[in-house]
C-alpha positions, 0 to 999 in steps of 0.5 A, spaced: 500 500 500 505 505 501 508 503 495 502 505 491 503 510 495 510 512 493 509 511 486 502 515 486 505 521 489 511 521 485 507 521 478 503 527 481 510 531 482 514 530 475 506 531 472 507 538 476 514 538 474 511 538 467 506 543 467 511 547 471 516 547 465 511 547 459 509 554 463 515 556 463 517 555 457 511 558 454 513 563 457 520 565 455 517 564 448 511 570 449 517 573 452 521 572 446 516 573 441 515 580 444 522 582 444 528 584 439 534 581 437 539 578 442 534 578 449 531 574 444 535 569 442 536 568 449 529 567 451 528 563 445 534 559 447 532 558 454 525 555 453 529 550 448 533 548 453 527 548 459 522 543 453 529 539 453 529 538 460 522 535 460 522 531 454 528 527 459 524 527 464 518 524 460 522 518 457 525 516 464 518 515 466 516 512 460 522 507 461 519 505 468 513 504 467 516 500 460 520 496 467 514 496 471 510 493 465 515 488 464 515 486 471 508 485 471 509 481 465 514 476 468 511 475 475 504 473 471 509 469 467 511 465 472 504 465 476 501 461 470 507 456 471 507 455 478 500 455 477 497 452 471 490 450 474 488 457 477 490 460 471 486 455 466 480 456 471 480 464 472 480 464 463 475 460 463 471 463 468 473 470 465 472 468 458 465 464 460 462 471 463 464 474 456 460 469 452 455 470 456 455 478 455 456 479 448 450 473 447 444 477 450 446 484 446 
């Protein structure tokens, strides 16, 4: 449970993260608009910079949740071995019950 505590509390914070560094930079960039010569470039260079920062930080997420995938997968894996009855049970039972909805539309 504090686990999925964690992991819900640290989603919420690279979401505000995010949207934080998506308003900066669209900040610099109204900023740069407005203005002339090298204070544009400068703004222009910053808002870059600020969107490089959260495309990294979008692609460490990406590749945990892949990992966290991959550790699900695995973990089934391996409980369908352990358990080849249950798991025969629990689809049958699964796709007895879709049978049965998709049958009465």
């Amino acid at each position: 449970m504090a686990r999925k505590h964690e992991a819900s509390a640290a989603q919420e914070k690279l979401i505000d993260s995010v949207k934080t560094a998506l308003d900066d930079a669209e900040s610099l960039l109204r900023q740069a608009a407005a203005e002339t010569g090298d204070k544009a470039d400068v703004l222009r260079e910053e808002a870059l910079d600020s969107l490089k920062r959260t495309r990294l930080a979008l692609y460490d997420v990406q590749d945990s949740v892949v990992e966290k995938g991959r550790q699900a997968v695995r973990a089934t894996d391996e409980y369908v071995h352990t358990n080849p009855w249950q798991a025969i049970t629990v689809s049958a039972a699964a796709g007895l019950l879709l049978g049965l909805l998709v049958s009465r539309r």
